[in-house]
PDB file of N, CA, C and O in Angstrom:
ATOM      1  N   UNK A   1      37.379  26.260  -0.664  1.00  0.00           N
ATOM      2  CA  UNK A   1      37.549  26.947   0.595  1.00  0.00           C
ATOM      3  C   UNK A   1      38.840  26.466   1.245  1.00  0.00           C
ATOM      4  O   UNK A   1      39.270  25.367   0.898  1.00  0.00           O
ATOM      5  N   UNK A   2      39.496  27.176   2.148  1.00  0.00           N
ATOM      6  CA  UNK A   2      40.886  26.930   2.749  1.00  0.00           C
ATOM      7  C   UNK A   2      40.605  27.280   3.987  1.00  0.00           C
ATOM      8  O   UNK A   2      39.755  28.140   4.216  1.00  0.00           O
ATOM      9  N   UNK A   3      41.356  26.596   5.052  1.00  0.00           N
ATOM     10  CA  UNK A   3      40.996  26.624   6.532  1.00  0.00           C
ATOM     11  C   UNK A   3      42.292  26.660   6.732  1.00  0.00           C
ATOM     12  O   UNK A   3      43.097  26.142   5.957  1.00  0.00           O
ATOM     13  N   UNK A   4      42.728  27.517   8.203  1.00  0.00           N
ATOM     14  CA  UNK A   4      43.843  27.743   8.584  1.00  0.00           C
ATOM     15  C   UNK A   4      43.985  27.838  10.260  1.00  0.00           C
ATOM     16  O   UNK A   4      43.682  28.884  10.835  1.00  0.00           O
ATOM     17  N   UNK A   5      44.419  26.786  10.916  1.00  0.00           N
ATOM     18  CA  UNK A   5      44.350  26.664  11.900  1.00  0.00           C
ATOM     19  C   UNK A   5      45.366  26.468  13.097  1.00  0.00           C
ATOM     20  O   UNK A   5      46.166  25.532  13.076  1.00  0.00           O
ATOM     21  N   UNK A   6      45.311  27.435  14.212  1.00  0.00           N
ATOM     22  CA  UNK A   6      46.258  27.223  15.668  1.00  0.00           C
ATOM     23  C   UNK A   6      47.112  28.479  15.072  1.00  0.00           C
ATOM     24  O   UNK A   6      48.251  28.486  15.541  1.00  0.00           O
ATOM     25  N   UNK A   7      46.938  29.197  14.457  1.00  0.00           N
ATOM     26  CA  UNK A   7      47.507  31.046  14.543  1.00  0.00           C
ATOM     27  C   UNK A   7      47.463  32.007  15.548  1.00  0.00           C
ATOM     28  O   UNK A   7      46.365  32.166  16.082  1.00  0.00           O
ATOM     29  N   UNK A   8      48.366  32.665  15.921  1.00  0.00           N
ATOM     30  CA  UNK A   8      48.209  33.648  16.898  1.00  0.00           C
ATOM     31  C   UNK A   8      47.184  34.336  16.398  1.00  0.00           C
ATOM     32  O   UNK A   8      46.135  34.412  17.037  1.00  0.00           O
ATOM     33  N   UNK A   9      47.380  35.116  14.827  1.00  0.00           N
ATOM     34  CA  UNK A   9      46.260  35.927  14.658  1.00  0.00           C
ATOM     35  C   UNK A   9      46.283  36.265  13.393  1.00  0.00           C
ATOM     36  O   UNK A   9      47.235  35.967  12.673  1.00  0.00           O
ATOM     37  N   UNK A  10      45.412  36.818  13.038  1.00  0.00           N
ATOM     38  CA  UNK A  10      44.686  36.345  11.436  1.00  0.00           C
ATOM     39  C   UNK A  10      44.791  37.835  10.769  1.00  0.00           C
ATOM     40  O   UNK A  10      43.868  38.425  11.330  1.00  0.00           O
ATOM     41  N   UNK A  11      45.326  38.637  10.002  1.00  0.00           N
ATOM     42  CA  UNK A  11      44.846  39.801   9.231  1.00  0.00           C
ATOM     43  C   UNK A  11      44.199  40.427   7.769  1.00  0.00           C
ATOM     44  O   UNK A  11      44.218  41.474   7.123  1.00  0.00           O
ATOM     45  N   UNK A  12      43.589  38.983   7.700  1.00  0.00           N
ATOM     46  CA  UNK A  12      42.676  39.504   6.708  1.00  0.00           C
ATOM     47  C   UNK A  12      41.345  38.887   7.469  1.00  0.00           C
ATOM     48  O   UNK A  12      41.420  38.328   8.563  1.00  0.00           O
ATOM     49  N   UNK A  13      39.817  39.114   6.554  1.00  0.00           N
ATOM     50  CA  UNK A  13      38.702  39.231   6.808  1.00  0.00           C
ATOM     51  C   UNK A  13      38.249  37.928   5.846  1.00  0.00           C
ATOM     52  O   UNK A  13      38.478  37.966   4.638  1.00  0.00           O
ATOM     53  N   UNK A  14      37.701  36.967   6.365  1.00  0.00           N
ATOM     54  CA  UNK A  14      36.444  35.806   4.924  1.00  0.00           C
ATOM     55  C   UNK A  14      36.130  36.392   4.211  1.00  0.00           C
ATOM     56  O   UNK A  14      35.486  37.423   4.408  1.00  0.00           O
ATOM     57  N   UNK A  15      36.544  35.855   2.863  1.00  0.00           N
ATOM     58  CA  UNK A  15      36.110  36.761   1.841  1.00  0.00           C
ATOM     59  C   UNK A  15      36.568  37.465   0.620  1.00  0.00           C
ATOM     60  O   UNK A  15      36.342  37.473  -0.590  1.00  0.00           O
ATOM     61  N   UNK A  16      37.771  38.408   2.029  1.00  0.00           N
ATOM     62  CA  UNK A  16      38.819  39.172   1.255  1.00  0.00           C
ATOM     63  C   UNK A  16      39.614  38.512  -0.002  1.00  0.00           C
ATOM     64  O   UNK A  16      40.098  37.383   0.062  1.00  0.00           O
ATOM     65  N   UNK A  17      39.675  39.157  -0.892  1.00  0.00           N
ATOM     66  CA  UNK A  17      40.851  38.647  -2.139  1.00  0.00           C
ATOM     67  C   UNK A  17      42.082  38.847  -1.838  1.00  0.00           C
ATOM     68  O   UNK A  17      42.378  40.018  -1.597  1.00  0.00           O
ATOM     69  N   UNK A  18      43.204  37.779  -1.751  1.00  0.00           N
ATOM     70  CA  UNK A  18      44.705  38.017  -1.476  1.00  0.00           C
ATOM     71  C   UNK A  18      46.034  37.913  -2.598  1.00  0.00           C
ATOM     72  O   UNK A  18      45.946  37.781  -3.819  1.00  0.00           O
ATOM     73  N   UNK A  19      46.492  37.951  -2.292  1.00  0.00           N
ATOM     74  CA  UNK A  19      47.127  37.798  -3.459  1.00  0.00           C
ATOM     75  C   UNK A  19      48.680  36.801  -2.978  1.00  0.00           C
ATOM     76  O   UNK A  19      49.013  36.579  -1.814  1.00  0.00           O
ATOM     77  N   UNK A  20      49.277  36.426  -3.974  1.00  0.00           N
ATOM     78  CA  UNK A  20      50.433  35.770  -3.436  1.00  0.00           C
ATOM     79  C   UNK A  20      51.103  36.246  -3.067  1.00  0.00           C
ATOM     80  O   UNK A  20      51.416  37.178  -3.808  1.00  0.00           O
ATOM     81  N   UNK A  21      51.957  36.178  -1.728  1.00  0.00           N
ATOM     82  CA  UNK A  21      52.694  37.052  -1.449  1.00  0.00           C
ATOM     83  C   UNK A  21      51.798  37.584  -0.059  1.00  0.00           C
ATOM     84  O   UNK A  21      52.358  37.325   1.006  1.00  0.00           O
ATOM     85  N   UNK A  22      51.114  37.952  -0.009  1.00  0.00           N
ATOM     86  CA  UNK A  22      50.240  38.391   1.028  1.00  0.00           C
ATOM     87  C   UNK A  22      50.153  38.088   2.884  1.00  0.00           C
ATOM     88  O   UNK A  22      49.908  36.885   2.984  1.00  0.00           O
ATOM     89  N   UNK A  23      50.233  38.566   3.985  1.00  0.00           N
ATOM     90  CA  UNK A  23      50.217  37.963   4.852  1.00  0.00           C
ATOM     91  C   UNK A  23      48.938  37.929   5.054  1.00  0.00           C
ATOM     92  O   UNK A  23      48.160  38.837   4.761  1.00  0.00           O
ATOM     93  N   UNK A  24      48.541  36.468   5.765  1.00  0.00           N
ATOM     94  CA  UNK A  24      47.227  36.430   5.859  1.00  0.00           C
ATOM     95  C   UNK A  24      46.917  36.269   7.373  1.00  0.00           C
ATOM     96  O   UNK A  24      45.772  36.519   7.749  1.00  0.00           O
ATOM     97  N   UNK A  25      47.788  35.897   8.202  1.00  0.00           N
ATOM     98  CA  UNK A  25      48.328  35.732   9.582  1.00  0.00           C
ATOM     99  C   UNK A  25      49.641  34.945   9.962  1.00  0.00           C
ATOM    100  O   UNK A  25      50.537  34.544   9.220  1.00  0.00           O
ATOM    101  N   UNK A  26      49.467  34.812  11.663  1.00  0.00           N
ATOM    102  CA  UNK A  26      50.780  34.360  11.941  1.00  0.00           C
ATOM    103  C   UNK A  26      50.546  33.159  12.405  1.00  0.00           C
ATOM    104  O   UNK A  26      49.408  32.754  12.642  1.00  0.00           O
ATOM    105  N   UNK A  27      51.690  32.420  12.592  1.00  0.00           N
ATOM    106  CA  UNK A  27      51.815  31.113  13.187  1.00  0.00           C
ATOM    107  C   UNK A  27      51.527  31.312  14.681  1.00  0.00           C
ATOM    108  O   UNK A  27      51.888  32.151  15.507  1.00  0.00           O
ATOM    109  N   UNK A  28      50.809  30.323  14.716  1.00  0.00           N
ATOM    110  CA  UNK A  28      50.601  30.095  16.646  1.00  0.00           C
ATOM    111  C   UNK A  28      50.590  28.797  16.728  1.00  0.00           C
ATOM    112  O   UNK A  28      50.790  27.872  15.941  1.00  0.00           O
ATOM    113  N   UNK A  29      50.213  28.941  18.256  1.00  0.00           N
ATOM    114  CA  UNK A  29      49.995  27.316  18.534  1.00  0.00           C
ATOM    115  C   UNK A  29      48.728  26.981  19.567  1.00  0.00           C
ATOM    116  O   UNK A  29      48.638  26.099  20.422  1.00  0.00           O
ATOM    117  N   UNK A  30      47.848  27.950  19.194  1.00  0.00           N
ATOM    118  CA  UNK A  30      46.173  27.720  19.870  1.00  0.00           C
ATOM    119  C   UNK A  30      45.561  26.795  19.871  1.00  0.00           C
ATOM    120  O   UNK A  30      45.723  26.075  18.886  1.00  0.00           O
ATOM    121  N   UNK A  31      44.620  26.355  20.871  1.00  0.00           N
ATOM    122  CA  UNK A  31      44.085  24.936  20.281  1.00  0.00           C
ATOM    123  C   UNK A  31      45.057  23.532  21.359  1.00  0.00           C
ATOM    124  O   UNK A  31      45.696  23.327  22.391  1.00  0.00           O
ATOM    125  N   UNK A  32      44.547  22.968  20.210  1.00  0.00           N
ATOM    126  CA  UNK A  32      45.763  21.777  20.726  1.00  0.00           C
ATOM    127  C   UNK A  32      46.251  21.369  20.451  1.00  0.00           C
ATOM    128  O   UNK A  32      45.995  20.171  20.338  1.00  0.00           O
ATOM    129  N   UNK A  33      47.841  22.010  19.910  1.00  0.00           N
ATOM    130  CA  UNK A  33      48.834  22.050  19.546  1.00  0.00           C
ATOM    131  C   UNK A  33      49.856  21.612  20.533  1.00  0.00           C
ATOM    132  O   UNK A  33      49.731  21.718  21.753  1.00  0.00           O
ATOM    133  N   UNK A  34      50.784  21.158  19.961  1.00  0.00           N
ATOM    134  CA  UNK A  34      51.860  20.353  20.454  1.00  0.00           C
ATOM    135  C   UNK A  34      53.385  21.551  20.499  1.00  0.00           C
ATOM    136  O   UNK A  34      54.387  21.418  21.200  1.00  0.00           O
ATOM    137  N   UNK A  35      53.016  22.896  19.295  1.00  0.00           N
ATOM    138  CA  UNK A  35      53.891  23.877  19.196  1.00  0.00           C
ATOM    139  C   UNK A  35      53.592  24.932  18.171  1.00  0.00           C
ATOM    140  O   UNK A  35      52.473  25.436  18.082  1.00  0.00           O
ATOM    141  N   UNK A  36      54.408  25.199  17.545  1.00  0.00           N
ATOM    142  CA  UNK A  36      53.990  26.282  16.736  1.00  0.00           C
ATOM    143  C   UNK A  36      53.808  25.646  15.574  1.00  0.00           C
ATOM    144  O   UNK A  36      54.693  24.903  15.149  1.00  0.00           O
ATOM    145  N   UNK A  37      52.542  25.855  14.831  1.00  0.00           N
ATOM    146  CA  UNK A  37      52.618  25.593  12.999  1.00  0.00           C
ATOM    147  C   UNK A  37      51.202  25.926  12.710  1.00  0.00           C
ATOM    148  O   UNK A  37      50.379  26.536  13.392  1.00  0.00           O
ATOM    149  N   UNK A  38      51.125  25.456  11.700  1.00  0.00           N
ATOM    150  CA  UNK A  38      50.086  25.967  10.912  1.00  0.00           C
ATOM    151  C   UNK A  38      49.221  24.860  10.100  1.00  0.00           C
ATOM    152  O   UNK A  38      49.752  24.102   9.288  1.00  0.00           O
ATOM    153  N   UNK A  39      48.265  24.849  10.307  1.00  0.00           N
ATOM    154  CA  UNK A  39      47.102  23.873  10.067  1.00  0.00           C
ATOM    155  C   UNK A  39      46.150  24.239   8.759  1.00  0.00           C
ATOM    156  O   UNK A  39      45.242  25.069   8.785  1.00  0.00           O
ATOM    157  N   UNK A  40      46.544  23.448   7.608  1.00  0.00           N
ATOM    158  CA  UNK A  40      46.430  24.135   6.634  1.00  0.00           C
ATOM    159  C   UNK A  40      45.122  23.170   5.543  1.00  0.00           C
ATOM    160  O   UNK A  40      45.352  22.155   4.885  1.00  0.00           O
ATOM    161  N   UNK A  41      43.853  23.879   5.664  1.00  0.00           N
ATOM    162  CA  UNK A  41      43.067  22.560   4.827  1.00  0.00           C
ATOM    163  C   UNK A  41      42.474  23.187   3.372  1.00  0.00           C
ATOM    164  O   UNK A  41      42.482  24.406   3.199  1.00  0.00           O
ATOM    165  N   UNK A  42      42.072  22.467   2.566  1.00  0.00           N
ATOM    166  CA  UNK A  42      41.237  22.670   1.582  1.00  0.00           C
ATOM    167  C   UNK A  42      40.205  21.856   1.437  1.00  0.00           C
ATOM    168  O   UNK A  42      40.531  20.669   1.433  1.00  0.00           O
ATOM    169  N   UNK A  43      39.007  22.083   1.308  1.00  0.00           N
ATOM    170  CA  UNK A  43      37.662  22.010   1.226  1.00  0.00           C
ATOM    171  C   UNK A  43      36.991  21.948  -0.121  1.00  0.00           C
ATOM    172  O   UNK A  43      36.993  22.984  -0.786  1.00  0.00           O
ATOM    173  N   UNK A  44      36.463  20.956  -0.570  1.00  0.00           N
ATOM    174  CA  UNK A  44      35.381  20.780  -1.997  1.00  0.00           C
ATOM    175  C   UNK A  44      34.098  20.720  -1.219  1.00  0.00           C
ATOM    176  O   UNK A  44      33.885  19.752  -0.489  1.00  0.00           O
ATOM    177  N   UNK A  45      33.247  21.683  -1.333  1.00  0.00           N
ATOM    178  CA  UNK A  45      32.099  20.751  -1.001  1.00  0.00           C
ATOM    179  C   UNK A  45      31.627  20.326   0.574  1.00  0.00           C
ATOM    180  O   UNK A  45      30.759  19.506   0.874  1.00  0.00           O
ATOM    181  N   UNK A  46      32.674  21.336   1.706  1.00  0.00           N
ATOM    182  CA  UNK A  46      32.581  21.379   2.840  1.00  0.00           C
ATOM    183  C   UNK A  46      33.318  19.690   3.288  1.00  0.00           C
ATOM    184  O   UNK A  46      33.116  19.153   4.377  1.00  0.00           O
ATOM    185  N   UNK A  47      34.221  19.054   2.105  1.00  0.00           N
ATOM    186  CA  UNK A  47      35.099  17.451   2.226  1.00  0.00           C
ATOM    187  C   UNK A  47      35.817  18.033   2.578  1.00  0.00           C
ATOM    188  O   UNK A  47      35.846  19.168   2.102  1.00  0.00           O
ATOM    189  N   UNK A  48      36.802  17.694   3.562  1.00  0.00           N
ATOM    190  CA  UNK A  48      38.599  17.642   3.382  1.00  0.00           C
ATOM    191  C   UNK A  48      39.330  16.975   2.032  1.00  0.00           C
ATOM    192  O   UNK A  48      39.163  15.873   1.509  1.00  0.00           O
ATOM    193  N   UNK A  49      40.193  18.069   1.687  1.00  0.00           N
ATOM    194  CA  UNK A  49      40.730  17.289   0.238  1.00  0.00           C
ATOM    195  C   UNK A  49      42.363  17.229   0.096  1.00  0.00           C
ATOM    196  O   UNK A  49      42.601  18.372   0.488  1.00  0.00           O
ATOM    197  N   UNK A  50      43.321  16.810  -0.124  1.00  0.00           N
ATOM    198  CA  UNK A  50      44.288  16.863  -0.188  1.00  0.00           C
ATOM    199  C   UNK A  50      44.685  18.054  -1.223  1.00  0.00           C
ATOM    200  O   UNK A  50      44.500  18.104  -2.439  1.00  0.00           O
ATOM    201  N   UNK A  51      45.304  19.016  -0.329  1.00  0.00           N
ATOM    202  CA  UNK A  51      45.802  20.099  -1.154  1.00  0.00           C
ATOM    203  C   UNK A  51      46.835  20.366  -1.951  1.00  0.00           C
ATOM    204  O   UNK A  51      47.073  21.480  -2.418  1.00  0.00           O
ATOM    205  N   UNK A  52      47.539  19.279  -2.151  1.00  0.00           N
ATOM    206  CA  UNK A  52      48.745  19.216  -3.055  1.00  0.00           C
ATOM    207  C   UNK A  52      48.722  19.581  -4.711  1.00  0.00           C
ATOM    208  O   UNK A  52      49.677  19.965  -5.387  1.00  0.00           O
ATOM    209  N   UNK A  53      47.316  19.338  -5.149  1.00  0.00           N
ATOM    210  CA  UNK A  53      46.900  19.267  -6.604  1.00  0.00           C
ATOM    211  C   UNK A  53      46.765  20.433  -6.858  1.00  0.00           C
ATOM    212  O   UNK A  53      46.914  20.755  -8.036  1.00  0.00           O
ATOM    213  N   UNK A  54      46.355  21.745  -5.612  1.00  0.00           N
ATOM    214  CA  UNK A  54      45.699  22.855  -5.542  1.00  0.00           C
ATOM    215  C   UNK A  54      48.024  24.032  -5.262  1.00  0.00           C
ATOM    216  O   UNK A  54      48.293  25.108  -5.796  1.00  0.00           O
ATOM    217  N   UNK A  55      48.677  23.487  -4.655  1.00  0.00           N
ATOM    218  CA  UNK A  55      49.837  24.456  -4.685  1.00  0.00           C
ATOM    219  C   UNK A  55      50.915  24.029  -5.565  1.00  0.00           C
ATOM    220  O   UNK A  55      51.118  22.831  -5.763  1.00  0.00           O
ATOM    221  N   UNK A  56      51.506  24.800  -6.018  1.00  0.00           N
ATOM    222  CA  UNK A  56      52.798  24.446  -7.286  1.00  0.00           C
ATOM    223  C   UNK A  56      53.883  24.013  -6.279  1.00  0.00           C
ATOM    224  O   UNK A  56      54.357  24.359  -5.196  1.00  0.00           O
ATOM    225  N   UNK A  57      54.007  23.123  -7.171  1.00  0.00           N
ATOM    226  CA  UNK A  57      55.252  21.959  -6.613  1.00  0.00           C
ATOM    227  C   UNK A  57      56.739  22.506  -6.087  1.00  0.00           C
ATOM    228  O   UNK A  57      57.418  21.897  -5.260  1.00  0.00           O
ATOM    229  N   UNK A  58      57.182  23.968  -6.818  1.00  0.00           N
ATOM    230  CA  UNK A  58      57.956  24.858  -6.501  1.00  0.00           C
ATOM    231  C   UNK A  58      57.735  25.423  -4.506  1.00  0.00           C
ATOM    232  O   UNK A  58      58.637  25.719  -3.723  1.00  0.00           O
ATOM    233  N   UNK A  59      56.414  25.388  -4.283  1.00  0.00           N
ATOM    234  CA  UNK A  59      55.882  26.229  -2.893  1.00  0.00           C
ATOM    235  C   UNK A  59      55.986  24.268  -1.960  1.00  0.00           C
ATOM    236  O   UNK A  59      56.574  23.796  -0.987  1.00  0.00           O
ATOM    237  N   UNK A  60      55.357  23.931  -2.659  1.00  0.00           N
ATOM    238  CA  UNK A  60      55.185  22.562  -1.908  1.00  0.00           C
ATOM    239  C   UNK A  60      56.213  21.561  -1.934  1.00  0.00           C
ATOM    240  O   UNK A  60      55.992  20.382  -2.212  1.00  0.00           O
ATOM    241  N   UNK A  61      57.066  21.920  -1.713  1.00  0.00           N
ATOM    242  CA  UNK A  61      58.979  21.086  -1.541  1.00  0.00           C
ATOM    243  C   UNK A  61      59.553  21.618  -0.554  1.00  0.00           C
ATOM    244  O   UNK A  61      60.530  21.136   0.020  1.00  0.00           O
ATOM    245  N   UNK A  62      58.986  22.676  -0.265  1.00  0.00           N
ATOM    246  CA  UNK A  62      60.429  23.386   0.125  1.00  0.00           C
ATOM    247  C   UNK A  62      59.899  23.584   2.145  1.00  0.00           C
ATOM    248  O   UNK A  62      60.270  24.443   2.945  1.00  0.00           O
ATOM    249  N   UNK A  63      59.418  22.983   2.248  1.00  0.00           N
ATOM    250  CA  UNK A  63      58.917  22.000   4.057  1.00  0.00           C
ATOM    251  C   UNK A  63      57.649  22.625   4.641  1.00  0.00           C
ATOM    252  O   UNK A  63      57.417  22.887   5.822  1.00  0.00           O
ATOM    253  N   UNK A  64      56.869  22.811   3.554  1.00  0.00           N
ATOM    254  CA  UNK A  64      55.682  23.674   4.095  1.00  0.00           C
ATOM    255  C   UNK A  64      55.500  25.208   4.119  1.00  0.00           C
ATOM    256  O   UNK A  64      56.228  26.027   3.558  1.00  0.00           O
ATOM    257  N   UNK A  65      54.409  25.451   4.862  1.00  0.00           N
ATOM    258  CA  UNK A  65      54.119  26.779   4.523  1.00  0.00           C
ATOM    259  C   UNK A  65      54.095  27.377   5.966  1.00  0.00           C
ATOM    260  O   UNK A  65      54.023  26.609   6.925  1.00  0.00           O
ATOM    261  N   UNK A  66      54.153  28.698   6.139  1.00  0.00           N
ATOM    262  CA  UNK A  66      53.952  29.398   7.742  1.00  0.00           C
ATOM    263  C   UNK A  66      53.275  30.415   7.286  1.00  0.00           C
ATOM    264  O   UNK A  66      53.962  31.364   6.906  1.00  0.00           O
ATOM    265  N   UNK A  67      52.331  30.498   7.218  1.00  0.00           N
ATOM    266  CA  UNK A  67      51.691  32.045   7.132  1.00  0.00           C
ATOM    267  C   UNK A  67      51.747  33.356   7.930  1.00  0.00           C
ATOM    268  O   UNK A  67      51.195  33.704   8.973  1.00  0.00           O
ATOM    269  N   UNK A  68      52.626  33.988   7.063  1.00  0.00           N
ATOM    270  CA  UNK A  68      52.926  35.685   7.605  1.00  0.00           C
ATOM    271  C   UNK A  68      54.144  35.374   8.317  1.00  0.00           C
ATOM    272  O   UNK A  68      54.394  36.109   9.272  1.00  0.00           O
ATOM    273  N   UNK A  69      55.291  34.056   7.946  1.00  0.00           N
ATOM    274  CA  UNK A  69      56.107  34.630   9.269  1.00  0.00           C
ATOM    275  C   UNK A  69      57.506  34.484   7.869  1.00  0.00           C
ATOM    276  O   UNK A  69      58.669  34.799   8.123  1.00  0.00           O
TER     277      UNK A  69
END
């Protein structure tokens, strides 16, 4: 499971299949945020897990991710 958190707003549905490339929402800063970004988790088992093992090293260098922007 993947959690995505402090977005203005979200355009897909739980569930939905995406594909790479895909917008899934935008960056906000809801919550309690300090500014704009994106709060990005992966889940085993309802754990927090370090998601690095889970994105290609090509996506994960290059200073993070922003979804949809």
């Amino acid at each position: 499971t993947t959690r995505y958190g402090h977005m203005k707003s979200v355009a897909v549905f739980a569930g939905e299949h995406v594909h790479r490339g895909d917008t899934i929402g935008y960056v906000g800063d809801t919550g309690r945020s300090t500014g704009p970004h994106l709060h990005y988790e992966v889940r085993i088992n309802d754990t927090p897990v370090n998601p690095h093992k889970y994105l290609r090293t090509t996506y994960a260098h290059v200073g993070g991710f922003a979804a949809g922007s």
